[in-house]
C-alpha positions in Angstrom: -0.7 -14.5 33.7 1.4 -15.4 30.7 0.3 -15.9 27.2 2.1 -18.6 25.8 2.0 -17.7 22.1 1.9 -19.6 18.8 3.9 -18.9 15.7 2.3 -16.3 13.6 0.6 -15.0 16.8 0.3 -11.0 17.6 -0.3 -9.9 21.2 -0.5 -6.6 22.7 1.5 -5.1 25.7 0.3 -2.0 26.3 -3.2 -2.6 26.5 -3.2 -5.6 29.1 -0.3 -3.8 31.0 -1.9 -0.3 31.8 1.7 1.9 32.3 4.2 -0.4 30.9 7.3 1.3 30.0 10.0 -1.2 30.1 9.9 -5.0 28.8 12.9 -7.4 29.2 13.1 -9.4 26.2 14.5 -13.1 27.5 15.7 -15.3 25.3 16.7 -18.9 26.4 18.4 -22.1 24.1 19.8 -25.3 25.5 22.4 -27.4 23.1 21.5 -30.6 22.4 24.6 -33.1 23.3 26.7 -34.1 20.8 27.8 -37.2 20.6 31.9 -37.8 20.1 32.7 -39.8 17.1 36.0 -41.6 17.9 37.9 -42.1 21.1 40.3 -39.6 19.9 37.8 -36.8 18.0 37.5 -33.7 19.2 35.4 -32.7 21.8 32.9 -30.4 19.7 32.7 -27.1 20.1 30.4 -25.3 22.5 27.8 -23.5 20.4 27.6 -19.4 21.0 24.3 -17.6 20.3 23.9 -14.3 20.0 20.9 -12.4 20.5 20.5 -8.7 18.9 18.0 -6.3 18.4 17.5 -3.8 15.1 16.1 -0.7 15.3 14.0 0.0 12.1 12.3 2.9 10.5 9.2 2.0 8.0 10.5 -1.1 8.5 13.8 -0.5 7.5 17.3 -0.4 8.8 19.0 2.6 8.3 22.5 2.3 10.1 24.7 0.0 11.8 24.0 1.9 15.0 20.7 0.8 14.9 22.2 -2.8 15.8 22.1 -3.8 19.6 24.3 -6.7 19.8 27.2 -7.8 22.1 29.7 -4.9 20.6 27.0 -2.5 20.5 25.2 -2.9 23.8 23.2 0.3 23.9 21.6 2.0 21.1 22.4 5.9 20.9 19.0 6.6 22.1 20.1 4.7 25.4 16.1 2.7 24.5 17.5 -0.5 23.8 19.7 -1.9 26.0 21.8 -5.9 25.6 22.9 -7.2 29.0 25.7 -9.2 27.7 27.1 -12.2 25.7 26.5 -15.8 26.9 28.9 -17.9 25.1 27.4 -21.3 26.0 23.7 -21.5 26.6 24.0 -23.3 30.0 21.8 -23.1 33.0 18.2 -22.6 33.2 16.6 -19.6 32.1 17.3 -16.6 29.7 20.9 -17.0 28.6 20.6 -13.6 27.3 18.3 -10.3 27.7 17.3 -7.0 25.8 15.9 -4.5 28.0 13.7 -2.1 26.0 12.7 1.1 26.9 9.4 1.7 25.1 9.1 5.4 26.5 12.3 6.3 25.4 12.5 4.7 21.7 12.0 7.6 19.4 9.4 8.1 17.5 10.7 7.7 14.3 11.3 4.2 15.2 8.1 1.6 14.2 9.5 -1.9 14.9 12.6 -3.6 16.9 13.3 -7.0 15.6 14.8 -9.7 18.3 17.1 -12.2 16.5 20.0 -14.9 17.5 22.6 -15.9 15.2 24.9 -18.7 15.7 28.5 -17.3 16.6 30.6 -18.7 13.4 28.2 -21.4 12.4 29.6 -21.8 9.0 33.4 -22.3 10.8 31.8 -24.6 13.4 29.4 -26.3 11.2 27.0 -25.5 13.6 23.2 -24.7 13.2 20.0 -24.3 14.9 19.1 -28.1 14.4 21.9 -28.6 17.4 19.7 -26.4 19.4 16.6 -27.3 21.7 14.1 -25.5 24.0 15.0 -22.2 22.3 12.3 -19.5 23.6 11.5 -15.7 23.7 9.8 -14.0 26.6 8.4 -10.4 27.5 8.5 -9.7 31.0 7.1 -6.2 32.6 10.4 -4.7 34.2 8.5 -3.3 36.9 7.2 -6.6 38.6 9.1 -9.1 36.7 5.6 -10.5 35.5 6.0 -12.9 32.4 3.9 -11.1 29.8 3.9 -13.8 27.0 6.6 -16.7 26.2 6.9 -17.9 22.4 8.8 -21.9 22.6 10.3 -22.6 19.1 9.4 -26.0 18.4 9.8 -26.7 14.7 12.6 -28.6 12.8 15.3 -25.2 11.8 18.2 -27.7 10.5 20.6 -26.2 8.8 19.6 -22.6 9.8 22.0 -20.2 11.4 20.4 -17.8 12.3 16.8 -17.2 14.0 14.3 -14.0 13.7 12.2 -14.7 17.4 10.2 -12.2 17.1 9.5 -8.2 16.6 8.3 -5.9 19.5 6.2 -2.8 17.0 4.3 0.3 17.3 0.9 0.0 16.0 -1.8 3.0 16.0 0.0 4.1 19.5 0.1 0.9 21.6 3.2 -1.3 21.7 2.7 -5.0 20.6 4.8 -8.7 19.6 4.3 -10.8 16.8 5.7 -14.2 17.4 7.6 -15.3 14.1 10.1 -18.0 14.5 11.6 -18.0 11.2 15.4 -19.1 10.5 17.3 -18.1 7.9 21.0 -19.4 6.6 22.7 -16.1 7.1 26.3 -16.5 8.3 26.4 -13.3 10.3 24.5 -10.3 12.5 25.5 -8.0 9.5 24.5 -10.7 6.7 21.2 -10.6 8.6 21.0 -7.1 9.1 21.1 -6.7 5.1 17.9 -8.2 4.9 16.1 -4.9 6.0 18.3 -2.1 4.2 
């Protein structure tokens, strides 16, 4: 049974998921149409998210490596794990996935932040107002059950890029704290800075 969780709102995996080991992290956006402006405008440009996950230590981020994005698909602790770069959004369902490997994350390791950024959003003068029915879910990898879904539904206008959500350790049991905040940073590594 899936939670569907609120902004601000903590759940635990481990504890309702008795030998969970690895979690899919899907996240899922849909582009809302843009209208033409002129029979001879250009047709506007698709808009390309990209998910990516950071690897932190107390909280902070201690080398690029630590980035799991679409030209770093698997961290060096072969834990985290991106599936590959939509460039549209189309279709139903996740556009794009991080499969984490809570066994496997060393220890030194406390929290792994999920994030989307806008591909070039400044260039494109694109932003996360053009975006709709943007969501992250957890789903156990060994049944493909849909732990808990977070739905962003608030007004991010102007925003670029999107922390989801952050999967942490907390007194030995892995849990998700929905957070749904956007920020105006141009890039994965402008975002990244924000945690050095």
């Amino acid at each position: 049974m899936s939670v569907k969780l609120q902004k601000g709102q903590k759940v635990s995996l481990s504890k309702e998921n008795v030998g969970l080991s690895r979690i899919i992290v899907g996240l899922g956006w849909d582009e809302v149409e843009q209208k033409r402006h002129g029979f001879f405008a250009p047709k506007p440009k698709p808009i390309d998210c990209d998910a990516f996950a950071l690897l932190l230590k107390n909280g902070k981020l201690t080398g690029k490596e630590d980035i799991v994005y679409f030209g770093n698909l698997t961290h060096k602790s072969r834990s985290v794990m991106h599936m590959g770069d939509n460039l549209t959004g189309e279709g139903e369902g996740d556009d794009e996935q991080i499969v984490i490997d809570l066994n496997q994350v060393p220890s030194e390791y406390d929290r792994i932040v999920i994030a989307v950024n806008i591909y070039q959003a400044e260039a494109r003068n694109q932003h996360f107002g053009m975006i709709k029915n943007a969501f992250v879910r957890l789903v156990d990898a060994r049944n493909n059950n849909e732990m808990c879904i977070y739905n962003l539904t608030e007004n991010y206008s102007g925003q670029t890029a999107m922390l989801f959500g952050e999967v942490y350790r907390y007194n030995g049991e892995w849990k998700f704290s929905a957070i749904g905040q956007g920020t105006s940073d141009k890039s994965i590594g402008d975002f990244a800075k924000r945690y050095l």
